[in-house]
BAROLO-722094 format. One record per atom (N, C-alpha, C, O): residue in one letter; x negated, y, z negated. Coordinates in steps of 0.2 Angstrom, whole numbers, plus 5000, padded with zeros to 4 digits. Each point is the difference from the previous one (the first is absolute). Example, Ala and Ser with C-alpha at 12.3 -4.5 7.8 and 13.67 -1.06 7.14 Angstrom:
2
A493449724961
A500450065000
A499650065000
A499549994997
S500750065007
S499650064999
S500450054997
S499750064999
# end
This chain:
408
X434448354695
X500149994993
X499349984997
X499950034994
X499749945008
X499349984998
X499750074999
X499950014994
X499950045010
X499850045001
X500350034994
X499649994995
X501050055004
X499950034994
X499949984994
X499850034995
X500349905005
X499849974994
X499550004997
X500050014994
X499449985012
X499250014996
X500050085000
X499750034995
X500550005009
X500250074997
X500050034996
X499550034998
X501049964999
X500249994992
X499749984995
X499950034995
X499949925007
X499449964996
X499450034998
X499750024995
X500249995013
X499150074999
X500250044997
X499650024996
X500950025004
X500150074997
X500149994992
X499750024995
X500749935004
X499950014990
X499449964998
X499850014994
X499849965008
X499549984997
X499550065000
X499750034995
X500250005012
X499650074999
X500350074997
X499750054999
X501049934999
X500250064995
X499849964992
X500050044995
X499949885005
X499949994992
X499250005000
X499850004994
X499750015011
X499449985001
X499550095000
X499449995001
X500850064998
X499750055000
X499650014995
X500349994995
X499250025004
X499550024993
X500450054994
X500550045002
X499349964993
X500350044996
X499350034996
X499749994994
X500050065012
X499550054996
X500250044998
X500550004997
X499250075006
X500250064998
X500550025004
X500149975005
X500650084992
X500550005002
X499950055008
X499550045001
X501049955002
X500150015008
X499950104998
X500350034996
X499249995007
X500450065003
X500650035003
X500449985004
X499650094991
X500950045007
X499350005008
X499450005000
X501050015005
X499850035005
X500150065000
X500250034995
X499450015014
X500050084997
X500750025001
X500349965002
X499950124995
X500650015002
X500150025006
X499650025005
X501249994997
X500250015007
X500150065000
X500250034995
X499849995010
X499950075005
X500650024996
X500449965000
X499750104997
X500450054999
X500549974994
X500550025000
X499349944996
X500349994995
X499550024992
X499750055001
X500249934993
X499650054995
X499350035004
X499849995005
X500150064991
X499550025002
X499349954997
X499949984995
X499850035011
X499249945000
X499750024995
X500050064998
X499749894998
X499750014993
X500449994994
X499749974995
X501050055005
X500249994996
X500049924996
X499749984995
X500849995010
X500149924999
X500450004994
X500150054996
X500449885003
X500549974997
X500050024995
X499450025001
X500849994993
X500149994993
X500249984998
X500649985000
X498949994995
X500449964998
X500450004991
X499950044995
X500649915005
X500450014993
X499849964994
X499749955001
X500450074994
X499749944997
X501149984994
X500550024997
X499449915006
X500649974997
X499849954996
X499449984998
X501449994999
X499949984996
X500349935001
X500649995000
X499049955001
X500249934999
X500649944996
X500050044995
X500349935004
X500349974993
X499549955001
X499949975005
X499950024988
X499549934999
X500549955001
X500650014999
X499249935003
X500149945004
X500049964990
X499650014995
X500949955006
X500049934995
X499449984999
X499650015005
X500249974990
X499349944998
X500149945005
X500650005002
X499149955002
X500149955003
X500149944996
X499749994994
X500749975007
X500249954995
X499949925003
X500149975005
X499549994988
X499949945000
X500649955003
X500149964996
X500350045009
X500449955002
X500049985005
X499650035004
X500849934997
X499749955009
X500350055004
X500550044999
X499149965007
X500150035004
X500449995008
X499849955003
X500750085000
X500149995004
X499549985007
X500249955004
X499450104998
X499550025004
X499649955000
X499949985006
X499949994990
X499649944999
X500249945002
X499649955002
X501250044996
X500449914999
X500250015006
X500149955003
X500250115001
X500349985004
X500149955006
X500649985003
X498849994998
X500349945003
X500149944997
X499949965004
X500250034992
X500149944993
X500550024993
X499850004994
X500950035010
X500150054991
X499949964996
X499749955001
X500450084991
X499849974995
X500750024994
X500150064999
X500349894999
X500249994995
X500150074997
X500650024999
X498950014999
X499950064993
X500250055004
X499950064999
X500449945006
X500250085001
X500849985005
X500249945002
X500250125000
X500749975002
X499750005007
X499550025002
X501049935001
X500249985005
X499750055006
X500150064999
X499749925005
X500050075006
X500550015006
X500249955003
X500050094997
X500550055002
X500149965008
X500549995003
X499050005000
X499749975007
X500049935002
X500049954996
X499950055009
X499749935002
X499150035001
X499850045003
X499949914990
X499250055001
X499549965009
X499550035002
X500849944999
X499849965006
X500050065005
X499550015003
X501050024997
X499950095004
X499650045001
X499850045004
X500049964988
X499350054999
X499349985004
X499649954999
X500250095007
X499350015003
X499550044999
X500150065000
X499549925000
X499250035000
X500150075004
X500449995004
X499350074995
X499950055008
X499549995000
X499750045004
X499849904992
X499350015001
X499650034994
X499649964997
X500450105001
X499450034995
X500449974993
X500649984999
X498750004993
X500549984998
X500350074994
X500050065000
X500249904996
X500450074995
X499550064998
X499450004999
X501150055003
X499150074997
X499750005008
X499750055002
X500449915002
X499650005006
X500250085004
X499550045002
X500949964999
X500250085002
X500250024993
X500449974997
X499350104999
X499950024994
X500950055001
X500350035005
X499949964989
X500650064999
X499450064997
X499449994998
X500950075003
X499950054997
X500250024991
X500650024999
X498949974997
X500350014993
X499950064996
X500250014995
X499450035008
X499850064997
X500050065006
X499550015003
X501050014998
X500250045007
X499850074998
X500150024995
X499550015011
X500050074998
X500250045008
X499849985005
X500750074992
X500350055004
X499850075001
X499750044996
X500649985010
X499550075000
X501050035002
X500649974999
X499350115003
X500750034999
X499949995007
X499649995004
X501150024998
X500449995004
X499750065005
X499949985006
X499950094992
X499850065004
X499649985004
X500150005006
X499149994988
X499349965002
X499949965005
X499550005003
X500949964998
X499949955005
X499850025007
X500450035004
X498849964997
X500050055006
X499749955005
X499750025005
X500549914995
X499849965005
X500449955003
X499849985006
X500850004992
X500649975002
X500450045007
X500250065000
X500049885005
X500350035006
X500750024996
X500149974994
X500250085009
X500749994998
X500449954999
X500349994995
X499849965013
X500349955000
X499749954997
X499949965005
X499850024991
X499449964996
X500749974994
X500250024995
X499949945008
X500549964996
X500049974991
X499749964998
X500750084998
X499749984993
X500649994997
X500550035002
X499449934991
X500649984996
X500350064996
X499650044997
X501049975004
X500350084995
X500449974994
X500649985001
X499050034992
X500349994996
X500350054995
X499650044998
X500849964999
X500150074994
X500449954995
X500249955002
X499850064991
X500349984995
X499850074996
X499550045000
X501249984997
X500050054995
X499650045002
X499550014997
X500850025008
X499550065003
X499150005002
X499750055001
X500049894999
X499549995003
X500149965003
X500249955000
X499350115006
X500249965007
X499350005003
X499750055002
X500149894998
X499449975005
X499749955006
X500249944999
X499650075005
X499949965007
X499349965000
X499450024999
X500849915003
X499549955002
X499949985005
X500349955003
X499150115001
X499849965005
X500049925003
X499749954997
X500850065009
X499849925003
X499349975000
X499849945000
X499750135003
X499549985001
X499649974996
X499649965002
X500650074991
X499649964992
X500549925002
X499849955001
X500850074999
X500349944997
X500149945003
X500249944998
X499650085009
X499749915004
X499550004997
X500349974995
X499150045002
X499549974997
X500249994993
X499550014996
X500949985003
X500249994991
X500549974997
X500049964996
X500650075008
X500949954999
X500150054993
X500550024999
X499149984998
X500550024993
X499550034996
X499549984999
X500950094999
X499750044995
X500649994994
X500649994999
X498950014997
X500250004991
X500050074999
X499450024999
X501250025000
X500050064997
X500550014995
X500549974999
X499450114998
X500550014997
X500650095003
X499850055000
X500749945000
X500450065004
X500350024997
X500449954997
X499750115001
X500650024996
X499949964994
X500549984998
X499050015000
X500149954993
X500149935000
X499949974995
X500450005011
X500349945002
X499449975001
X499750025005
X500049914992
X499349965004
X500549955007
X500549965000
X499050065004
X500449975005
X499749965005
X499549974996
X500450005011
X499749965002
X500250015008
X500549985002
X499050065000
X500250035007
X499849925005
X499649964998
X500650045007
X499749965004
X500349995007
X500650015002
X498949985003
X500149995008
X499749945002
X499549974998
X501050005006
X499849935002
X499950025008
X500550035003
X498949975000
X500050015005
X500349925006
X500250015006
X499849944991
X500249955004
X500849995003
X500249975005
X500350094987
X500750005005
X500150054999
X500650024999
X498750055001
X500450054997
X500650054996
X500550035001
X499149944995
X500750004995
X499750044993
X499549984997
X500750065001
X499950064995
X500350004992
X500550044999
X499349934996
X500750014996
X499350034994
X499450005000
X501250024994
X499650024994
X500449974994
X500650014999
X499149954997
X500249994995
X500050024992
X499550014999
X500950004997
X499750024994
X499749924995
X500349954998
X499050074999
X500049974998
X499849974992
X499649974997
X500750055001
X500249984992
X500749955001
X500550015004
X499549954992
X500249934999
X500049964997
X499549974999
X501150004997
X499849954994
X499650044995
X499649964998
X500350104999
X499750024996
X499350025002
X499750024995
X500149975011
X499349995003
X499950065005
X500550015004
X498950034995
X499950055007
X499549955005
X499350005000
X501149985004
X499449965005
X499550045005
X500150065003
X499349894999
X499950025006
X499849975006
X499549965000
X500750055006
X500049945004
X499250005006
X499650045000
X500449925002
X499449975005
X500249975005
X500649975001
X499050035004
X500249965005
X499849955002
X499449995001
X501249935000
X499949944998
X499449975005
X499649964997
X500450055009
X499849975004
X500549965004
X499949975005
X500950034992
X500349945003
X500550045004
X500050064999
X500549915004
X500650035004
X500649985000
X499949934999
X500850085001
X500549974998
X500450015008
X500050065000
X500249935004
X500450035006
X499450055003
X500250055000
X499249945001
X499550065002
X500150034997
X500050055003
X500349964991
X500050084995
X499549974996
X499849945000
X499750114996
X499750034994
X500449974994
X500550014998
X499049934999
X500249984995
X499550024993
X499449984999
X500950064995
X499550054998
X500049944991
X500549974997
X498950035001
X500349984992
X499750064997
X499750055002
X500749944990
X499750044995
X499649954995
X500049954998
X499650135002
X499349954996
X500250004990
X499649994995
X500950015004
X500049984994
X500449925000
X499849954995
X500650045010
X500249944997
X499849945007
X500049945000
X499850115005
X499849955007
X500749985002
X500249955003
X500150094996
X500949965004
X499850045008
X499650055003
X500849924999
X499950015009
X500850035001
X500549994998
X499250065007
X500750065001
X500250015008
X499750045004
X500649944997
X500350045009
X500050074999
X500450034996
X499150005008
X500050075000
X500650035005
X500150064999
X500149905005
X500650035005
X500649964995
X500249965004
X500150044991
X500449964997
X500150054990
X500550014996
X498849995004
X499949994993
X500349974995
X500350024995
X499749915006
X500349934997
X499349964998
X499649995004
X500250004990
X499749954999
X500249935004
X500549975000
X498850015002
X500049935003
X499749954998
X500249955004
X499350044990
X499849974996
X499850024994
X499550045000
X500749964995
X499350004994
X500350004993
X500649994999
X499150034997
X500650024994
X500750054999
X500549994997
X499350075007
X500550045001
X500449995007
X500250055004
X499949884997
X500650005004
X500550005000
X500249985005
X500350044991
X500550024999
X500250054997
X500650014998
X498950055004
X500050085001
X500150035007
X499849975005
X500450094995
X499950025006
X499850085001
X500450044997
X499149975005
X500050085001
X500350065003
X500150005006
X500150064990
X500250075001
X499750035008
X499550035001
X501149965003
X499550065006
X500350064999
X500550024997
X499150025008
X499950075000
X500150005008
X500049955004
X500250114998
X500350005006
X499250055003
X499750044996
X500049945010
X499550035006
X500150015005
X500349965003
X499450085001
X500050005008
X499550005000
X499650024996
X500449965011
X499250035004
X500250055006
X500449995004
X499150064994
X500350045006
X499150065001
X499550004996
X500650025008
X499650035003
X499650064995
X500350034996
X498849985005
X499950054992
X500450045000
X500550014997
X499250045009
X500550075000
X500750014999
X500250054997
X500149925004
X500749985000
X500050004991
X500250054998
X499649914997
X499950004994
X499650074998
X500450044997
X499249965004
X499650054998
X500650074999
X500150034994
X500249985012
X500450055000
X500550014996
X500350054998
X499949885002
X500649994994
X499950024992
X500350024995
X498949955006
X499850004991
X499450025001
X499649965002
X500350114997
X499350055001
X499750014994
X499550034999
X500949934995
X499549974993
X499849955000
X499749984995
X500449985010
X500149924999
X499049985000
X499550035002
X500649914995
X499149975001
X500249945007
X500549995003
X498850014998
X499949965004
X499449954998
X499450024997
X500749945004
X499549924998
X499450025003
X500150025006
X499249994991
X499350005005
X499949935001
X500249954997
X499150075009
X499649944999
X499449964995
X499749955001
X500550104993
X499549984995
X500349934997
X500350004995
X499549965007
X500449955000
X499649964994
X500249974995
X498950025007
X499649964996
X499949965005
X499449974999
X500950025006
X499849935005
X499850045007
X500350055001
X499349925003
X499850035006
X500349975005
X499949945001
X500550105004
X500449965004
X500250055006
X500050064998
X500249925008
X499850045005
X500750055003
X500250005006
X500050034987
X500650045001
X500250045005
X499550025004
X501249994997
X499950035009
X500249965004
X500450025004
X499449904996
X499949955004
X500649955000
X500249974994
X500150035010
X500349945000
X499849925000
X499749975005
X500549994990
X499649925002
X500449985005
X499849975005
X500850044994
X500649945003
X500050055007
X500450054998
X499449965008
X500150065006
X500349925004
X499849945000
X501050105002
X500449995005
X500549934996
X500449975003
X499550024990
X500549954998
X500750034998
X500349964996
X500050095006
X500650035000
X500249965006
X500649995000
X499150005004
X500450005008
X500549985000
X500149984994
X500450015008
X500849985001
X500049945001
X500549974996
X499149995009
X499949955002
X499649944996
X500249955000
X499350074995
X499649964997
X500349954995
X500650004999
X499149984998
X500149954996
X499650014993
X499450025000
X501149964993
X499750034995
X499749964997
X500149945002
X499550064995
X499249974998
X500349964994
X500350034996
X499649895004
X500049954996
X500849994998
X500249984995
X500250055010
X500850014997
X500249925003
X499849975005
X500650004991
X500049935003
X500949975001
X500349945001
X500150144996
X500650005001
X500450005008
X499850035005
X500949944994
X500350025007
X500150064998
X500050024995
X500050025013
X500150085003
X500650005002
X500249975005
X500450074991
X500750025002
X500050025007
X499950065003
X500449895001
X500050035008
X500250055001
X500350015006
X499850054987
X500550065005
X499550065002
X500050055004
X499549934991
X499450055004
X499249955000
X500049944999
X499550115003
X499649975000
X499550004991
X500150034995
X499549935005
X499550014994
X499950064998
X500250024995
X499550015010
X499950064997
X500250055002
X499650045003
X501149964996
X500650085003
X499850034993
X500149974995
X499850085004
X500250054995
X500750014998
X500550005004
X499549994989
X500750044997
X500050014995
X499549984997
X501050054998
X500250054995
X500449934997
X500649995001
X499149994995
X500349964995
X500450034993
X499850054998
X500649925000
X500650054993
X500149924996
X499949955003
X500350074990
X500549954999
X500250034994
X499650024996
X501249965002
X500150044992
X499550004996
X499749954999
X500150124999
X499950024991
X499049985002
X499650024996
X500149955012
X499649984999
X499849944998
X499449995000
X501049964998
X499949944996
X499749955005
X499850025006
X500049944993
X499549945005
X500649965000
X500249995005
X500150004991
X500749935000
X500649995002
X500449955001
X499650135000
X500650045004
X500449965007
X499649995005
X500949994995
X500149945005
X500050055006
X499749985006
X500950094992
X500150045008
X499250054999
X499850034995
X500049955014
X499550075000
X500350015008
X500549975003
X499050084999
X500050015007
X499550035002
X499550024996
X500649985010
X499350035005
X499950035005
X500149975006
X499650084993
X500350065006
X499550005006
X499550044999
X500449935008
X499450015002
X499850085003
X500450045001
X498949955000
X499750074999
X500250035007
X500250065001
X499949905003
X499950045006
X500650025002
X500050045005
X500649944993
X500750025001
X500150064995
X500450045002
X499249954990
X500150054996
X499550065003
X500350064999
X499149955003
X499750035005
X500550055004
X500050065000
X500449905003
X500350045007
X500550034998
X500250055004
X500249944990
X500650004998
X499850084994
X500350055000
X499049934996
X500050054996
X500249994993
X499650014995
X500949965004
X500449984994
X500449945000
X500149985006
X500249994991
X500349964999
X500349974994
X499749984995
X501050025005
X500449974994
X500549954998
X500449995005
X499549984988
X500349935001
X500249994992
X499750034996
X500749925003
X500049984993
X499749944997
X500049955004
X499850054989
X499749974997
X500250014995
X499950054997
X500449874999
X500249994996
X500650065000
X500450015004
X499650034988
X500750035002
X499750085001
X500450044997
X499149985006
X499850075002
X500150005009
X500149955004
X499850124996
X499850005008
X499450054998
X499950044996
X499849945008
X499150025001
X500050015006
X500549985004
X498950084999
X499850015004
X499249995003
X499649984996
X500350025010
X499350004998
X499750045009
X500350005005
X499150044993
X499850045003
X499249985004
X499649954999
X500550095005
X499249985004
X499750055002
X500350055001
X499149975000
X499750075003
X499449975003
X499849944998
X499850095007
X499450005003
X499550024994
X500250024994
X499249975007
X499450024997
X499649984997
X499650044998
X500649865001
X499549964998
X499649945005
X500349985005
X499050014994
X499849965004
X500049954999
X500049994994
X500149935009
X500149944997
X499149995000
X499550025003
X500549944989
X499450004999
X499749935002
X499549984997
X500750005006
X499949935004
X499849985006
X499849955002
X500350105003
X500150025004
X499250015005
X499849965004
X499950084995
X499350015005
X499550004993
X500150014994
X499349985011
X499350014992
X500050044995
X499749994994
X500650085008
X500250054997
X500650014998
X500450015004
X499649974987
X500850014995
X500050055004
X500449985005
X499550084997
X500450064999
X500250035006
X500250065001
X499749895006
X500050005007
X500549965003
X500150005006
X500149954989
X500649975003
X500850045000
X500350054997
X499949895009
X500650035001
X500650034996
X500149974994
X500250085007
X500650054997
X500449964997
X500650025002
X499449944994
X500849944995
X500350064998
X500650004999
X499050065000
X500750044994
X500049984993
X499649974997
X500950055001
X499950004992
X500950004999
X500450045003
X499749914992
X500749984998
X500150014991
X499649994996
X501250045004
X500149974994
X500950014998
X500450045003
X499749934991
X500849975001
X500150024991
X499849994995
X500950035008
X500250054992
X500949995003
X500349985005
X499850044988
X500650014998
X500450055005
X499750055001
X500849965001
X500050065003
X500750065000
X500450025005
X499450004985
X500450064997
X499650034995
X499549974997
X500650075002
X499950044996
X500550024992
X500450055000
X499549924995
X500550044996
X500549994999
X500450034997
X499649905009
X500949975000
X500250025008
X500449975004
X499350084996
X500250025009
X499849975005
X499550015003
X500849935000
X499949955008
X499550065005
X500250064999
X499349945004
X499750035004
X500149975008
X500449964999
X499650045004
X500249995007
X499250035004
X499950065001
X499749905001
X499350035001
X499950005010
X500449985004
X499150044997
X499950015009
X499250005000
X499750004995
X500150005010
X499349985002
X499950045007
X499949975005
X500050104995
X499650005009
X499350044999
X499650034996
X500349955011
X499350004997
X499450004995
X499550044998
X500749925000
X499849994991
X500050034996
X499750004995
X500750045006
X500650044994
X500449974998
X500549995004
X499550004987
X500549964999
X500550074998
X499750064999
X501249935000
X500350054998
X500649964998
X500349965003
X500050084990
X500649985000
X500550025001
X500150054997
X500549945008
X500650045002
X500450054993
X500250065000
X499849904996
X500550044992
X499850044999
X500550044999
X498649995001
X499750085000
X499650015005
X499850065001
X500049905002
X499650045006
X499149974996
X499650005004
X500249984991
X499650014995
X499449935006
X500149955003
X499450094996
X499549955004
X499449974994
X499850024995
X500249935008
X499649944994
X499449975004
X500049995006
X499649984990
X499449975002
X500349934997
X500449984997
X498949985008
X500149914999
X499549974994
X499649965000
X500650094994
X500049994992
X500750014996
X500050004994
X500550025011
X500650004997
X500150074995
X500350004995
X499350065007
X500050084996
X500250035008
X499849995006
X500650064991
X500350055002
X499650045000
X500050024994
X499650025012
X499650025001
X500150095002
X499750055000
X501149955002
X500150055003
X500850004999
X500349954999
X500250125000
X500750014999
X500349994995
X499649994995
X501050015004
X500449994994
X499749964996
X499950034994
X500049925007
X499949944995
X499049995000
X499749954999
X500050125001
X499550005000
X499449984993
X499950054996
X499749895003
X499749964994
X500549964999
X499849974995
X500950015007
X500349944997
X499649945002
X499750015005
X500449934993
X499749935001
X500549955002
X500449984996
X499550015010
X500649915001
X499649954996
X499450014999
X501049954997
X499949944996
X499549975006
X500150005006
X499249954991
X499849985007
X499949914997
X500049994994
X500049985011
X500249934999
X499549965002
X499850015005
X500049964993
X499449945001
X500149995006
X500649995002
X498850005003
X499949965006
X499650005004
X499650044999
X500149905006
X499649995002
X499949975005
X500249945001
X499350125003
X499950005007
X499449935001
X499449994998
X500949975006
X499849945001
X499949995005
X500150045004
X499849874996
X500149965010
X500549964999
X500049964995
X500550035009
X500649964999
X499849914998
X500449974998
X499050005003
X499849954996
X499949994992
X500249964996
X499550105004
X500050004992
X500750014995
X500249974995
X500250095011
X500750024994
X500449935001
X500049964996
X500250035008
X500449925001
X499749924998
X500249945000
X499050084998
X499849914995
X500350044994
X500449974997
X499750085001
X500250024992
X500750015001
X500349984996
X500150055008
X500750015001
X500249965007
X500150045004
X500149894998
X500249975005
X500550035003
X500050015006
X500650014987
X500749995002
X500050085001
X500550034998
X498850025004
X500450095001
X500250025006
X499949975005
X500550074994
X500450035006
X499550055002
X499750044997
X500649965011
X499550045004
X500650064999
X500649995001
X499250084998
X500450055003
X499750055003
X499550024999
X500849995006
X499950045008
X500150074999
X500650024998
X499150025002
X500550064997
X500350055008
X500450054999
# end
């Protein structure tokens, strides 16, 4: 247990400790993909400006002494830990620039990245950027959002974030809530569970943020799906040693998770993999569930209800875990998951899995693990997709104690 702890400890201090000179190069390209010379393209997008910052006491600051002038915190703040670097110490990405999806001529296939679409733009955030960053400030389909990766329980969510009449933008606290990413926004300094998106201290505690539904799943697998889609570069502005894993071998099954100071549900281990759901997405949600990976792995799919829908959720080969060896994009096959509604139009679907082909018996119609029908009758239709999040059974169980396991 010691062991991994200074672990952990070494790995985010030198993921908050990297110089911020000139931004990282791409590497060269790989054998048989664009042609040499050409290189990435880039797009030129468009940002939502962030709120002015405001004079008022800060969450980020009082938290260990609240104060009076702001509501109550949500927490017991005696929870909240240091990871070490302090706020801004590991930099978010605030001004993102993306090349097209074709261009991309250096990423492995299974090179693991966030798959987001809102209102027909659809864009992927390398893991490899996003262990060195946790959160990019962008704008998707019009929506300002607040993409972010906790690499401590692996956990992926995207928020939207306008609020309270405010377009926020967030940073990273330096603090941890359950080893999760605790993020503030810099207009009011309130403090935010990025695995939750509940305010945990500050003026805006008593709001709560809009998710968007994400996967992570493998480039190529993306890439193929959304052959318009952007891809997040390395121009980041900060120099840091992308490609690289900090955290190598803190997935293990066996390990122990860094600065977590809660009891472990004895029905698995800290860090089993699984498919976390809960109605509508809500963080408050009393029913959730949790599907582990290695069962939804062998099985392919699996289904169950929630609240008063029935959901399915899907699995495929083709992503690496980004935690795993020194190189993100060398670690072991997790696959790539995601969990939708499963009709069409009012039509129940009845879905199958062989060999990573997904298919539904009512037409025969074969779908990818973005929930588009890819091929057959029902070809460009879209399964409704449902918020969820691929985690470590530590992390989903300090935020949901009472979830049910289902087996599929």
């Amino acid at each position: 247990m010691r062991r991994l702890a200074v672990l952990g400890l070494g790995a985010i201090v030198l993921a908050a400790c990297g110089s911020t000179a000139a931004p990282s190069a791409e590497p060269a390209p790989m054998s048989g993909s664009v042609p040499a010379g050409t290189g990435p393209v880039v797009v030129e997008t468009t940002n939502a400006e962030p709120s002015p910052r405001e004079d008022v006491p800060s969450g980020l600051r009082t938290f260990r002494e609240s104060v009076d002038a702001l509501p109550p915190p949500t927490i017991d703040l005696s929870r909240l830990r240091s990871g070490g670097p302090p706020p801004d110490g590991i930099p978010a990405v605030d001004d993102p620039v993306f090349y097209t999806a074709a261009s991309v001529d250096y990423m492995q296939p299974q090179a693991p990245v966030l798959a987001l679409e809102i209102n027909g733009d659809a864009r992927a955030y390398p893991l490899d950027v996003m262990v060195w960053h946790e959160i990019v400030n962008d704008t998707v389909g019009g929506v300002p959002v607040a993409v972010g990766y906790c690499p401590l329980c692996n956990s992926a969510t995207v928020f939207d974030r306008r609020i309270a009449g405010r377009v926020l933008d967030f940073g990273v606290s330096g603090l941890l809530y359950n080893s999760s990413l605790v993020m503030y926004d810099r207009q009011t300094e309130t403090l935010w569970s990025h695995f939750a998106g509940v305010p945990l201290y500050g003026l805006l505690g008593e709001e709560e943020l809009v998710d968007h539904p994400v996967t992570i799943a493998g480039f190529e697998e993306w890439r193929t799906a959304h052959p318009g889609g952007l891809v997040l570069s390395r121009r980041t502005g900060h120099d840091r040693n992308y490609g690289v894993n900090p955290y190598p071998g803190y997935d293990d099954v066996d390990s122990d998770p860094f600065l977590f100071e809660g009891d472990v549900d004895g029905r698995y281990t800290a860090m089993t993999r699984v498919v976390g759901v809960v109605p509508n997405g809500r963080a408050d949600a009393v029913e959730a569930i949790a599907i582990p990976l290695l069962e939804l792995r062998a099985a392919g799919l699996a289904t169950a209800r929630l609240g008063d829908r029935s959901i399915v959720a899907f699995w495929v080969p083709g992503s690496s875990s980004a935690l795993d060896t020194a190189s993100v994009a060398a670690g072991a096959d997790v696959g790539a998951t995601g969990v939708f509604v499963p009709e069409i139009d009012g039509m129940p679907l009845t879905f199958a899995v062989v060999d990573a082909v997904i298919t539904d018996a009512e037409t025969g119609s074969t779908w990818n693990i973005f929930g588009e029908a890819i091929a057959g009758e029902l070809s460009g239709s879209r399964l409704e997709q449902l918020t969820h999040i691929d985690t470590f059974w530590f992390a989903w169980t300090a935020f949901h104690p009472n979830s049910v396991v289902v087996n599929p």
